[in-house]
N, C-alpha and C positions, 0 to 999 in steps of 0.2 A: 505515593497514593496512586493505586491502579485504580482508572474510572474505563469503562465500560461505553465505547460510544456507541456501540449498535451488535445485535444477537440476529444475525440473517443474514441473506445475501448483501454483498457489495460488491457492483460492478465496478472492474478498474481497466486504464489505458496505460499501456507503458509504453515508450520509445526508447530505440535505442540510436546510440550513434550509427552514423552509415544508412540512416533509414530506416531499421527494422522497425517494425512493432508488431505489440500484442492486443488483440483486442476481446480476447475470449477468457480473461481470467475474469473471477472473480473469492473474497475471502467468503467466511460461515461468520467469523468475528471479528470485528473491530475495535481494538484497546488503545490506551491513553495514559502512561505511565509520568510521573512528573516527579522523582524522586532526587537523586542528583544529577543523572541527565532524562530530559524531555524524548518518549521514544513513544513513537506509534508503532501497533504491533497487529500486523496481518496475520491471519491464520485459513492457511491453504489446506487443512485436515479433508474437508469433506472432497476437493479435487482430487489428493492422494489417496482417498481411502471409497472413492467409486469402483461402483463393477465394469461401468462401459465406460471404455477409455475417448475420451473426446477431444475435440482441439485444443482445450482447457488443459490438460497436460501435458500435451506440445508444450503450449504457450509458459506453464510452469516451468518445466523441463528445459525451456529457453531464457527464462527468467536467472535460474539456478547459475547455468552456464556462462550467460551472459552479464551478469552482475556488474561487472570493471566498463561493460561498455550503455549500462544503463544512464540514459538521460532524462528521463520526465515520466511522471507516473501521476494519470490524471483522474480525480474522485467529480465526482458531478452526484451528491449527495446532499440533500440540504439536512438532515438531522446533525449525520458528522461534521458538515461544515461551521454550523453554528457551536457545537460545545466547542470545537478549535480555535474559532475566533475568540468565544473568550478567555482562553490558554495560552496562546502563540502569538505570537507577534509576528509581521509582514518581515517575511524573508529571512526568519528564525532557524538558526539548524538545528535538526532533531536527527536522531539515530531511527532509520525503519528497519524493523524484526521481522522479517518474514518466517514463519513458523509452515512448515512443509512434515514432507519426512526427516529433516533436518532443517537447523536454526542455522540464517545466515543473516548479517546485518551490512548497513550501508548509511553514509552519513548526508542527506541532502536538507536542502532548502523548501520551507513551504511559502507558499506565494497564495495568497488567496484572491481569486478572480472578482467571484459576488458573493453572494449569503447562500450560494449554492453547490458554490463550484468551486477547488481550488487545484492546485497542482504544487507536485514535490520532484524540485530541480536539483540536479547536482552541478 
């Protein structure tokens, strides 16, 4: 069952090991798939498919590259946090889809902070 947790922006934080982070992405959509495995699924289209290139594609472009040394990817969203909570369970692994100009996946942990906020640890 694909549910639909939000149609708009969503701003996100990612860290990586060593330090880095991102703090200029953000998806157009955000999905909820619960079928044999649990997968949230970002959708980066409208960063890839901009006229004026912004740090937002850096920040993808390092997302991409950087995968294997991704640590934390943090939502501060209260709509999406709410349908999660009642789908996932504290410190449940879920597969994330990021959807680019190519589909890459990666398997972390969701940790939910408050009724607003939560974060997906590897």
């Amino acid at each position: 069952m694909n549910i639909s947790l939000r149609k708009g922006t969503t701003n996100i934080s990612v860290s990586y090991k060593g330090g880095g982070f991102s703090n200029n992405l953000y998806c157009s959509n955000t999905k909820f798939s619960n079928d044999k495995m649990k997968i949230l699924e970002l959708d980066f289209h409208s960063i890839v498919k901009a006229q004026i290139k912004t740090n937002s594609n850096d920040d993808l472009n390092d997302l991409k590259r950087d995968l294997n040394d991704l640590e934390l990817i943090s939502f501060s969203d209260k709509l999406i946090t709410e349908k999660l909570i009642k789908r996932l369970k504290q410190n449940e692994k879920i597969l994330m889809r990021f959807i680019a100009d190519e589909v890459f996946e990666i398997e972390m942990r969701i940790k939910f902070i408050s009724n607003e906020e939560f974060n997906l640890e590897r």
